[in-house]
C-alpha positions in Angstrom: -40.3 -50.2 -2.7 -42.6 -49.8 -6.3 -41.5 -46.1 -6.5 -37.8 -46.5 -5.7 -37.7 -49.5 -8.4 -39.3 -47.2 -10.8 -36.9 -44.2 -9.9 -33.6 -46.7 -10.4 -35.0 -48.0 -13.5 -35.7 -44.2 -14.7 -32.2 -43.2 -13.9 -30.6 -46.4 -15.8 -32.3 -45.7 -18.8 -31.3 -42.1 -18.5 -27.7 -43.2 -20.0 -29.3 -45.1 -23.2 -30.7 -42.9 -25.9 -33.6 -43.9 -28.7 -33.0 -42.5 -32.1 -35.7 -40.8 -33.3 -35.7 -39.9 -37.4 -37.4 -37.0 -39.5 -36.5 -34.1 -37.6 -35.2 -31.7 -40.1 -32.6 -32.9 -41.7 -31.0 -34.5 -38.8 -31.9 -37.7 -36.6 -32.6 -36.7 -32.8 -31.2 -38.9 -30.0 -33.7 -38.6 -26.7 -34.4 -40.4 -23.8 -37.5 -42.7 -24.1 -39.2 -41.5 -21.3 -38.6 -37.4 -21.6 -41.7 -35.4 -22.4 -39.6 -34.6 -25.5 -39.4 -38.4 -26.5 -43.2 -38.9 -25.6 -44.3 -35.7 -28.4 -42.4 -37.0 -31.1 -43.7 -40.6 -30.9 -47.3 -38.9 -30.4 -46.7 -37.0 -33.7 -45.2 -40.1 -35.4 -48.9 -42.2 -34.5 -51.3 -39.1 -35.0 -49.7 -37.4 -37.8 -49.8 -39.6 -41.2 -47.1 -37.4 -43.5 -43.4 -37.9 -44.5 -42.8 -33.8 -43.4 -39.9 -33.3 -41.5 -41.3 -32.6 -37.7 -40.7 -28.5 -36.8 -38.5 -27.6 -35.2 -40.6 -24.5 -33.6 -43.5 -26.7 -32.2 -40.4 -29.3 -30.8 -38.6 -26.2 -28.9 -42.2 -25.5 -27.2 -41.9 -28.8 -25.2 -41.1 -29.4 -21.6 -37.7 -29.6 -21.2 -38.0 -31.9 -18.3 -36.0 -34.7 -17.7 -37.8 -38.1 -17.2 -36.7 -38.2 -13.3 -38.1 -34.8 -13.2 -41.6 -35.6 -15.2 -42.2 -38.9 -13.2 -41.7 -36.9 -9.9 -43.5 -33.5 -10.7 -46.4 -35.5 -12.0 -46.3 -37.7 -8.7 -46.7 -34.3 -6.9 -49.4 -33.3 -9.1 -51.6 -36.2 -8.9 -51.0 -35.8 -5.1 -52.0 -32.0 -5.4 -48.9 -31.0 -3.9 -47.2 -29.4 -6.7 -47.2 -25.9 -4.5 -44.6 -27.5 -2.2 -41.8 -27.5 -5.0 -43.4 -24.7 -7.4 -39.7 -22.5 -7.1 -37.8 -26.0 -8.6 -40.9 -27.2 -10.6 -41.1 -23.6 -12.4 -37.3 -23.9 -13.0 -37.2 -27.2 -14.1 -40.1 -26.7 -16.3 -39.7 -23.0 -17.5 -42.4 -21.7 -16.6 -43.4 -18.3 -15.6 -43.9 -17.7 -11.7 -44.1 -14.9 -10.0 -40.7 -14.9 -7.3 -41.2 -14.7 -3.6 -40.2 -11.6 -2.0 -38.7 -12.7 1.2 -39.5 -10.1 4.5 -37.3 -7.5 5.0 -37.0 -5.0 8.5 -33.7 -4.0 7.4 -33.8 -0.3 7.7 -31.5 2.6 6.2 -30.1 6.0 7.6 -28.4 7.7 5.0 -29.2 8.6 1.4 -29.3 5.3 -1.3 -29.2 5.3 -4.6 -30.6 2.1 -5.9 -29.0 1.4 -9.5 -29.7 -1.7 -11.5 -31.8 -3.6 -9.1 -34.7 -5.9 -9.3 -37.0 -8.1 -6.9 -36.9 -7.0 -3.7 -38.4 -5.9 -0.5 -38.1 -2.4 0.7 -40.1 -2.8 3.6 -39.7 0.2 6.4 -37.1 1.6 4.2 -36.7 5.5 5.3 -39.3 4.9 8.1 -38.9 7.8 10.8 -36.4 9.5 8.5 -35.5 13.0 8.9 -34.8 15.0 5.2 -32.9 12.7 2.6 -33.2 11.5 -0.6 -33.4 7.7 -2.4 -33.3 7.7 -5.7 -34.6 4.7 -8.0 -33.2 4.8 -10.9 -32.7 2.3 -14.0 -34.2 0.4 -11.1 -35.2 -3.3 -12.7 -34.7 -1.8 -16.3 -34.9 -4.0 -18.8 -36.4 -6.7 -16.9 -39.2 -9.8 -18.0 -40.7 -9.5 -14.8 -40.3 -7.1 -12.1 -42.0 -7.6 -8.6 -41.2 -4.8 -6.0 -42.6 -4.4 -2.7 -43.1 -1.2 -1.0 -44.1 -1.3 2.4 -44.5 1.2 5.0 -41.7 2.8 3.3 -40.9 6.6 4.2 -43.6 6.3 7.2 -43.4 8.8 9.8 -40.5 10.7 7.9 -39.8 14.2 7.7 -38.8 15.9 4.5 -37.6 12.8 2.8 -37.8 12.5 -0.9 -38.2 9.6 -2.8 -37.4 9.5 -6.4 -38.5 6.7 -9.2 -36.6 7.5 -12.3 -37.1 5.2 -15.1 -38.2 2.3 -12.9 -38.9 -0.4 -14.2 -38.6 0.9 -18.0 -39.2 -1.5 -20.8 -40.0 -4.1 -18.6 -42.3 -6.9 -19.2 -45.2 -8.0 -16.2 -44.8 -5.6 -13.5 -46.5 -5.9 -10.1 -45.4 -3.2 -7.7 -47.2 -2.9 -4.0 -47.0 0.4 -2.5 -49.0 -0.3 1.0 -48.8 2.4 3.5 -45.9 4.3 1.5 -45.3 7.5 2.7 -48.4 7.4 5.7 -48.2 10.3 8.7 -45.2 11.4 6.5 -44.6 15.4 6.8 -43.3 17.7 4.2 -40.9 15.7 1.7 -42.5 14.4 -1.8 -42.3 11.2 -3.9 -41.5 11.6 -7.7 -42.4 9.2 -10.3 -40.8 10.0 -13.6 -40.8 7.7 -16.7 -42.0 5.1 -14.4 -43.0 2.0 -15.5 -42.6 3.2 -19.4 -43.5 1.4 -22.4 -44.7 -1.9 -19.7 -46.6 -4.7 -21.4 -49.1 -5.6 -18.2 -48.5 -3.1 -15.8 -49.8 -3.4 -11.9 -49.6 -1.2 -9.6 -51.2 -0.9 -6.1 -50.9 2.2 -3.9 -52.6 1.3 0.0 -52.9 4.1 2.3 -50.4 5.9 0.1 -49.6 9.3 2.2 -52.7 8.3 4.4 -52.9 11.0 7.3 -49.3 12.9 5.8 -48.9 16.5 6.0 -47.8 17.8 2.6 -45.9 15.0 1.6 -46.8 15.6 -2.1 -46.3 13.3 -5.4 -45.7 14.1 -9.0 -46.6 11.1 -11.2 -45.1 12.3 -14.6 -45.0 10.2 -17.8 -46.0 7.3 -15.3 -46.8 3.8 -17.8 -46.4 6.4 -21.0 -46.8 3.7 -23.9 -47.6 1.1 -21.6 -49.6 -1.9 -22.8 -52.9 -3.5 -21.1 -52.9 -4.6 -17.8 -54.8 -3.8 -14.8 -53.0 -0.5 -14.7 -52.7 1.2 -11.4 -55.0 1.3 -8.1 -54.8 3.6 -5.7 -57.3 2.9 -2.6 -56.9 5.3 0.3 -54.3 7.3 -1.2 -53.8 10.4 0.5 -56.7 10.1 3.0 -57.2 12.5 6.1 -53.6 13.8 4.4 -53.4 17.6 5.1 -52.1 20.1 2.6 -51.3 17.0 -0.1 -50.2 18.6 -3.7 -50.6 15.5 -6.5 -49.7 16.0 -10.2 -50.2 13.5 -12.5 -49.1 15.0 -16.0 -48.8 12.3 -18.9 -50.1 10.1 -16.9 -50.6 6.3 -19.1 -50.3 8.7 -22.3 -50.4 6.7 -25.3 -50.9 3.5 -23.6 -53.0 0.9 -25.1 -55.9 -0.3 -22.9 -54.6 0.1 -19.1 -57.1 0.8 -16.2 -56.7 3.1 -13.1 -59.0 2.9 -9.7 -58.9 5.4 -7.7 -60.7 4.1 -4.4 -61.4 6.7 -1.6 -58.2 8.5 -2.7 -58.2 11.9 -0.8 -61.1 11.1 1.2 -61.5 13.2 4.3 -58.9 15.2 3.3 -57.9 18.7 4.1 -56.8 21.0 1.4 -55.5 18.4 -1.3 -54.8 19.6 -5.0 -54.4 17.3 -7.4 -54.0 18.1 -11.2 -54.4 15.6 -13.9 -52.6 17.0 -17.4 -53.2 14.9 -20.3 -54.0 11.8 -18.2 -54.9 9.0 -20.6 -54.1 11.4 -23.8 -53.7 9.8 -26.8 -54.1 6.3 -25.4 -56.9 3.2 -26.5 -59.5 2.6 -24.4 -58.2 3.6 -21.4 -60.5 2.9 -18.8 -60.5 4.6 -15.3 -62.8 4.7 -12.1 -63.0 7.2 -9.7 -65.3 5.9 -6.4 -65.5 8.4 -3.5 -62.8 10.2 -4.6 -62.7 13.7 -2.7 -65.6 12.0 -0.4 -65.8 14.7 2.7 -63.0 16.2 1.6 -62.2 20.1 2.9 -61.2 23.0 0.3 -60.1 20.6 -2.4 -59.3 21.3 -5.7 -59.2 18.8 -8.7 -58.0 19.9 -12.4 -58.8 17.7 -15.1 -57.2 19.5 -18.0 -56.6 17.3 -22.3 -57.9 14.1 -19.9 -58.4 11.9 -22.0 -58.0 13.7 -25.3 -57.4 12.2 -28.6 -58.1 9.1 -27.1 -59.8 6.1 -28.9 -62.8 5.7 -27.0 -62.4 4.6 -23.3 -64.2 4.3 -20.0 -64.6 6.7 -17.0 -67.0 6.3 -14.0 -66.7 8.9 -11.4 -69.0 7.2 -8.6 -69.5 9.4 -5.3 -66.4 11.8 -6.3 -66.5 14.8 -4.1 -69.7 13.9 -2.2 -70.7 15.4 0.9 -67.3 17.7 0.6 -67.1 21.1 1.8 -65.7 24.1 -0.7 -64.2 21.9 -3.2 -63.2 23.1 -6.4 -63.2 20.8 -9.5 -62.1 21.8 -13.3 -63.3 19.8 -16.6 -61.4 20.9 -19.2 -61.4 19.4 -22.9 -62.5 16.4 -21.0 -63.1 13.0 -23.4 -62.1 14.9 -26.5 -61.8 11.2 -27.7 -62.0 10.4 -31.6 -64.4 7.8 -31.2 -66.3 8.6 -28.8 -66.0 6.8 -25.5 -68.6 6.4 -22.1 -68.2 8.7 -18.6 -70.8 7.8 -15.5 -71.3 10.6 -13.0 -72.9 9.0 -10.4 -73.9 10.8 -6.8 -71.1 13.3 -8.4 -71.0 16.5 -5.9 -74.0 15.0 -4.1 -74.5 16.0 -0.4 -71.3 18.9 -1.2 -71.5 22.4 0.0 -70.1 25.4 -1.7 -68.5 23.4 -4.5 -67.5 24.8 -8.0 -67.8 22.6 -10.5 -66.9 23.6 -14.1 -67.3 21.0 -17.8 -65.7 23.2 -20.3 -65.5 21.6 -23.6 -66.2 18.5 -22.5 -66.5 15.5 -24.7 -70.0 13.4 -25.3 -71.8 10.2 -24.5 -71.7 11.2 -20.4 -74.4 10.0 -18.0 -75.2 12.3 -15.3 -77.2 10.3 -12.0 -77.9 11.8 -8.7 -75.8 14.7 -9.7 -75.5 18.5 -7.4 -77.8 20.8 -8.8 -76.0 23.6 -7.5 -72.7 25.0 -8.2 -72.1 23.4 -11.7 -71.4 25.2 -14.9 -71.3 23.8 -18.1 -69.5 25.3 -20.8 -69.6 24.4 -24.7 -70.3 21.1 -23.2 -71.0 18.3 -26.1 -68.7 20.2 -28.2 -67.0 17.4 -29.7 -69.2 17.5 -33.2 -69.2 14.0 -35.8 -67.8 16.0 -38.1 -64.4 16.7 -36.3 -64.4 13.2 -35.2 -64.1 12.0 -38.7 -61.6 14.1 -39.0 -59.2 12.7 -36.7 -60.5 9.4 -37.3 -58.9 9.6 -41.2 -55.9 11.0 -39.9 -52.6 10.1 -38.1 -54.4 9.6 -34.8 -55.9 6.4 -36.0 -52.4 4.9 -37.5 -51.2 5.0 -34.1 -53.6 2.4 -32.5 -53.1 0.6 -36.4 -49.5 -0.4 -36.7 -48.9 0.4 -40.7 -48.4 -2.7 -42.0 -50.4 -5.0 -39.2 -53.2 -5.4 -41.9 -52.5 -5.2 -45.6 -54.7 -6.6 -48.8 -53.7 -9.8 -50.2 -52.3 -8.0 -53.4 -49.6 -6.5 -51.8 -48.5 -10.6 -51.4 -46.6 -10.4 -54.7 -43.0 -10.2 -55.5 -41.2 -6.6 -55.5 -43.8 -5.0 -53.5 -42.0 -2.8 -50.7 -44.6 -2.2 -47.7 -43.9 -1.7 -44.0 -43.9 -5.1 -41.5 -45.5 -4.5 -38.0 -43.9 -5.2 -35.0 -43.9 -9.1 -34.6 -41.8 -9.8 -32.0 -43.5 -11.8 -29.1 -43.6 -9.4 -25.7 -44.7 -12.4 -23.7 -42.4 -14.2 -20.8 -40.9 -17.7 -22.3 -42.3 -20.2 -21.2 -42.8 -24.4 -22.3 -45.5 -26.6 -22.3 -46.1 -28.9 -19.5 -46.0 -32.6 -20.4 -49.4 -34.1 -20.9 -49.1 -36.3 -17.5 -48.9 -33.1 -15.3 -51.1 -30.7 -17.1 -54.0 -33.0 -17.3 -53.9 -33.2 -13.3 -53.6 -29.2 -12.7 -57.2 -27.9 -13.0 -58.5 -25.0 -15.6 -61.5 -23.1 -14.8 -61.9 -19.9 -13.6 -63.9 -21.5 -11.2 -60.7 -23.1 -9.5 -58.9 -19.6 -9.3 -58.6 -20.5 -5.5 -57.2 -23.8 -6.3 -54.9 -22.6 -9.1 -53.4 -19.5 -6.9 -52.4 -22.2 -4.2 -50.8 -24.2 -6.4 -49.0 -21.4 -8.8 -48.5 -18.9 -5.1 -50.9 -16.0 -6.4 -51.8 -13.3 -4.0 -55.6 -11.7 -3.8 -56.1 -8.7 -6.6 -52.1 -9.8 -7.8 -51.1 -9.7 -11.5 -50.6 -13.7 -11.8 -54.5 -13.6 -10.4 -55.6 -11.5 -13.0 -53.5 -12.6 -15.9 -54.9 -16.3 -15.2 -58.5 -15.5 -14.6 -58.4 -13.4 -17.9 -56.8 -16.5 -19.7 -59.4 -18.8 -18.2 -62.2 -16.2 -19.1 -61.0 -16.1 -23.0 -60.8 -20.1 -22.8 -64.2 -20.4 -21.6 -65.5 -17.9 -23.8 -68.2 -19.0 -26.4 -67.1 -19.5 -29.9 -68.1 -17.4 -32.2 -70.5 -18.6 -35.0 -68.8 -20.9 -37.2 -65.7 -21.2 -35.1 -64.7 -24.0 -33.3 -61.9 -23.2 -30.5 -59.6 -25.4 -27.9 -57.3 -24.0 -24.9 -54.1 -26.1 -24.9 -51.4 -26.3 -22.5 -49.5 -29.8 -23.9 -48.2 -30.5 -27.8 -50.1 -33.4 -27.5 -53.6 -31.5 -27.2 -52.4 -29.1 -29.7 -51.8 -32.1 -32.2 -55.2 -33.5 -31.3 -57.0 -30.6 -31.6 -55.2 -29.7 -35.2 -55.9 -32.9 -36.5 -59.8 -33.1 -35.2 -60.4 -30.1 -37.3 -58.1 -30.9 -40.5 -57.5 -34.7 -40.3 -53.9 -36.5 -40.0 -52.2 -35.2 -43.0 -51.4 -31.5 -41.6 -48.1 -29.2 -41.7 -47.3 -26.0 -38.9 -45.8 -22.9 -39.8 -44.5 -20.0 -38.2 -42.7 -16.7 -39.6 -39.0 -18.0 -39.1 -37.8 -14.8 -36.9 -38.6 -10.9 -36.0 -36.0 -9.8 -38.8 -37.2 -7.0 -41.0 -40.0 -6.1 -37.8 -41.0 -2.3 -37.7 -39.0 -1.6 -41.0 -39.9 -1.4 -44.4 -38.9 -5.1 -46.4 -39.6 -6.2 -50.0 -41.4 -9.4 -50.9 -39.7 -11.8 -52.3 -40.8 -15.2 -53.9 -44.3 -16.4 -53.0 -45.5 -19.5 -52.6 -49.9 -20.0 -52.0 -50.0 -23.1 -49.4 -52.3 -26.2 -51.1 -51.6 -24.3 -54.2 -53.1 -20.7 -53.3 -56.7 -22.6 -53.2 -59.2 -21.2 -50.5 -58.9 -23.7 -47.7 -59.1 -23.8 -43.8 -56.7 -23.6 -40.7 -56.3 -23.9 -37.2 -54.7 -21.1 -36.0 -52.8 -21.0 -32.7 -51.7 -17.6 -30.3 -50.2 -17.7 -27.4 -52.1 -16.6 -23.7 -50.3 -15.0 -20.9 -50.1 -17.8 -18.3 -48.1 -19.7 -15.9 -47.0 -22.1 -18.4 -47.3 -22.4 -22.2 -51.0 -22.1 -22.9 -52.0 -21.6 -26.7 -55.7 -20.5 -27.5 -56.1 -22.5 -31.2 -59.4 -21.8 -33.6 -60.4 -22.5 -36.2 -60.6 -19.8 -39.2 -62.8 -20.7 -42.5 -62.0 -19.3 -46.0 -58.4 -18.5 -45.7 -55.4 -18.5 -48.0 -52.0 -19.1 -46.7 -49.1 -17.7 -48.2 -45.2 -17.7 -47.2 -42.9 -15.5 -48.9 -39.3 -14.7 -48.5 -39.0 -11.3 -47.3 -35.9 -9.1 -48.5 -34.1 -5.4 -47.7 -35.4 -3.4 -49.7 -32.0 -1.7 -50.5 -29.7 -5.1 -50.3 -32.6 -7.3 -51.7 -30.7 -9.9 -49.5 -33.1 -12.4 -47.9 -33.6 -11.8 -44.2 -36.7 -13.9 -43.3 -39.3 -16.4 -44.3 -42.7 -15.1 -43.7 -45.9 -16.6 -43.1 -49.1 -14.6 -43.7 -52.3 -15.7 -43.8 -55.5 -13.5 -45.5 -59.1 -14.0 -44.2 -61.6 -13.8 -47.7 -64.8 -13.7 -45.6 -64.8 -11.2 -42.7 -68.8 -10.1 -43.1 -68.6 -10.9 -39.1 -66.2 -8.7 -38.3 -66.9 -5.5 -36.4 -66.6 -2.5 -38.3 -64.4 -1.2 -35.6 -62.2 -3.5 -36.2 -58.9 -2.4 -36.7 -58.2 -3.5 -40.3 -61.0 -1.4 -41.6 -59.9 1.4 -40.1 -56.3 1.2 -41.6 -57.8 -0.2 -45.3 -60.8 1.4 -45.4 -64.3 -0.6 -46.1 -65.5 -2.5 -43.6 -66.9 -6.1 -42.8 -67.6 -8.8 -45.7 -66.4 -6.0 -48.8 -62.6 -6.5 -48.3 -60.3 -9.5 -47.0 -57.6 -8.8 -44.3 -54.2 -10.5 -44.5 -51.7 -9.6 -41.8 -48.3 -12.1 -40.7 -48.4 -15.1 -38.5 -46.1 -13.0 -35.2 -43.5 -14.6 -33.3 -44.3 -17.5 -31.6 -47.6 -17.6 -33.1 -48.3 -20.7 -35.5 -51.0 -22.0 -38.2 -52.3 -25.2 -39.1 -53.4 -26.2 -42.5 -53.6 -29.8 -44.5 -50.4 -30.6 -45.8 -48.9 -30.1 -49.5 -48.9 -33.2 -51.3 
């Protein structure tokens, strides 16, 4: 009887509005009890300035009705969120993964499969004889694409599957390819532009073309340009297959830090021959493992040909890869011709093989060789890559591609007329809102609760939600640095309260005001120092990648703050407010770090100013 009193006196107030004042320039009408209402008077007690509230930080907040926040928070305190997560991630826009309902539909002719997105293509072309499906465009242009591939093309004959710009542009893509293509014969699976120019790509191939018979792939200019992520896994792919041609050519070139496994892939199998062509060229710190790849394989051969060259260092460990095989041939060449160098492990590599051929020719440095064959290696010019020719390519175009021109710039340029190139601010991350105080403060947050937090939030084992939450939890749970102080925070409220802890009650947020003048050159207009251009402190706040809107704030020392209008250069009209901030001590920085490699110097002889990005916001103690 209490809860259906308190629902009838919710939904009576619902038609009254309070009138809140001082946001902007207008006065805001809201229901008492939305998680709207709740912020502003939060702001209006913990926040002791006259400043018109923002607008930007006000958008952020759950845009839950107060029916809706008194009954999601019910469920939460009950631990039952998980029942409604579809409605609750609607209500609440949040970002959820969508469930891919079973499929045994089947098909018998030729599809083509044109702007699609989330869906299940289980036993599609299963027992088909010749054909072709073509994906193409398939979920182009999409936030997040989830695709299921299941025992599709299985026991076919001569079909072909084609992925042609799948999933291109997209943003958090988790794509299961489980038994694709197994005890397939003939026929052969293309990939091309797939998955290009993805922010947090994830792929899984199971038992891809496990036990086929020359069902072949070509993976070419698969996740070119793509951006972190787990990458791709490919566990049993192609094992026992017989006669299996693979070619991965641009394979994650140019991508910025994206992993590959490759798990048993062509173990036990007869005759495979797989050629990797400029796999991981030109990307940053690619990082790929190769465990038992080749294991007891028969007459294999393997051609690593500009892997991994011009990279910016990067990771490989070959563990097991080609042991105990018979005949296999394997090709090194201009392996890890990285520009700063990066780290291989060959471990048990070619041990327990017979009659293998093994060549390194020009292959980079920094490799660790353990438990390796003794016989039938050759090295060639190996350790070839000198210091000298890495500096080199370090001063040179190579680097400017991993440093955006204009992502770092010296506080100088911060005056008006100056023309200089502005980075690529726009936010890449799903929209999401905060959750209202009452509901996050019940969900737990610790990677040790992954199990707990997949119920809730409906992650799969090894799936991209997993992995983008427990890397989230991971950076949250991460030490500070010296000197900083940090705080995870998935409400306004804990976002205010943090702010404030750190710069008292009289503070002010920015944000650039929009992504106008982004990869272009602009001209600065006027300038204007924050608390009068005087070295101060702020909280700064960036977003994390998780179901809802999660912010990791800290605190940076020895800033100034700036905002400046920013003009065409060639209209000198106005076309956005920026807001940059420049960091005077950065003797803790790594000399790595990206800024010194696009100014020159390095840590504690320069300061680094770049522009607050999209979505991202500062903190600093108000004008008076």
């Amino acid at each position: 009887m209490r809860i259906l009193w308190t629902f009838l006196l919710l939904s009576f107030l619902s038609s009254f509005s309070v009138v809140f004042g001082g946001v902007g320039a207008s006065l805001v009408s809201e229901n008492p009890f939305t998680p709207k209402a709740s912020v502003i008077r939060y702001w209006n007690k913990e926040i002791r300035n006259e400043i018109p509230k923002n607008h930007f930080l006000l958008s952020k907040v759950s845009p839950l009705t107060a029916v809706d926040s008194a009954g999601f928070s019910k469920l939460a305190a009950q631990n039952d969120l998980a029942s409604r997560l579809p409605s609750f991630c609607s209500a609440a826009r949040l970002f959820c993964f969508p469930d891919l309902s079973p499929s045994l539909e089947k098909h018998t002719g030729d599809v083509k499969f044109a702007v699609y997105t989330i869906r299940n293509f289980t036993n599609y072309g299963t027992d088909r004889l010749s054909g072709v499906d073509s994906f193409k465009n398939y979920s182009e242009d999409n936030n997040v694409v989830v695709d299921s591939f299941r025992r599709y093309s299985r026991d076919s004959a001569g079909h072909k599957e084609q992925f042609s710009n799948y999933a291109s542009e997209a943003n958090v893509v988790d794509q299961s390819f489980n038994t694709y293509a197994a005890d397939a014969t003939g026929g052969s699976g293309d990939f091309n532009n797939y998955n290009k120019e993805v922010n947090n790509p994830n792929l899984r191939f199971t038992s891809y073309a496990d036990d086929s018979n020359g069902h072949g792939q070509t993976f070419t200019q698969y996740t070119e340009n793509a951006n972190a992520g787990n990458g791709q896994s490919f566990t049993s792919y192609g094992k026992n297959g017989n006669g299996v041609p693979n070619d991965f050519s641009s394979y994650g070139k140019g991508a910025n830090v994206v992993g590959s496994g490759f798990s048993g892939y062509g173990e036990s199998a007869n005759g495979a021959n797989d050629s990797f062509t400029s796999y991981g060229f030109d990307s940053n710190v690619p990082q790929n493992t190769f465990k038992s790849y080749g294991d007891g394989g028969n007459e294999a051969v393997n051609s690593f040909s500009s892997y991994r060259d011009q990279a910016n260092v990067g990771d490989d460990s070959f563990q097991s890869y080609a042991k105990n095989s018979n005949g296999e041939t394997v090709d090194f060449s201009n392996y890890g011709q990285s520009f700063n160098e990066g780290t291989d492990k060959f471990t048990g590599y070619g041990q327990g093989a017979v009659g293998q051929s093994i060549g390194f020719k020009i292959y980079g440095r920094n490799k660790t060789f353990k438990d390796y064959s003794k016989k039938g290696i050759t090295f060639s010019r190996y350790n070839e890559s000198s210091s000298e020719t890495a500096q080199v390519k370090v001063s040179g175009s190579i680097v400017n591609k991993w440093v955006e021109p204009g992502k770092f710039f010296r506080e100088m340029m911060l005056k008006r007329g100056t023309v200089m190139p502005m980075p690529d601010i726009k936010d890449k991350m799903p929209e999401r809102s905060f959750l209202p105080r009452t509901i996050v403060s019940k969900l737990p947050f610790s990677s040790s609760k992954i199990d707990e937090l997949k119920r809730i939030f409906r992650a799969g084992d090894n799936s991209t939600l997993e992995t983008l939450m427990l890397d989230a939890l991971k950076e949250c749970e991460r030490a500070p640095s010296p000197g900083e102080t940090k705080r995870c925070v998935g409400s306004a409220e804990d976002m205010i309260d943090f702010a404030t802890s750190v710069l008292g009650r009289n503070v002010e947020v920015r944000t650039t005001e929009s992504v106008n003048g982004s990869k272009q050159n602009i001209k600065i207009g006027t300038v204007r120092g924050i608390n009068g251009g005087k070295v101060t402190k702020s909280v700064s706040c960036h977003q994390s990648l998780y179901p809802y809107l999660l912010y990791y704030c800290h605190t940076v020392p020895k800033v100034r703050v700036y905002e400046a209008d920013i003009l065409d250069p060639n209209s000198r009209e106005k076309i956005n407010h920026g807001v940059a901030i420049c960091h005077l001590d950065t003797s803790s920085w790594s000399s790595n770090h990206g800024a010194f490699l696009a100014l020159g110097s390095g840590p504690g002889r320069i300061e680094v100013c770049h522009w607050i990005f999209e979505n991202d916001m500062t903190w600093t103690i108000a004008d008076s």
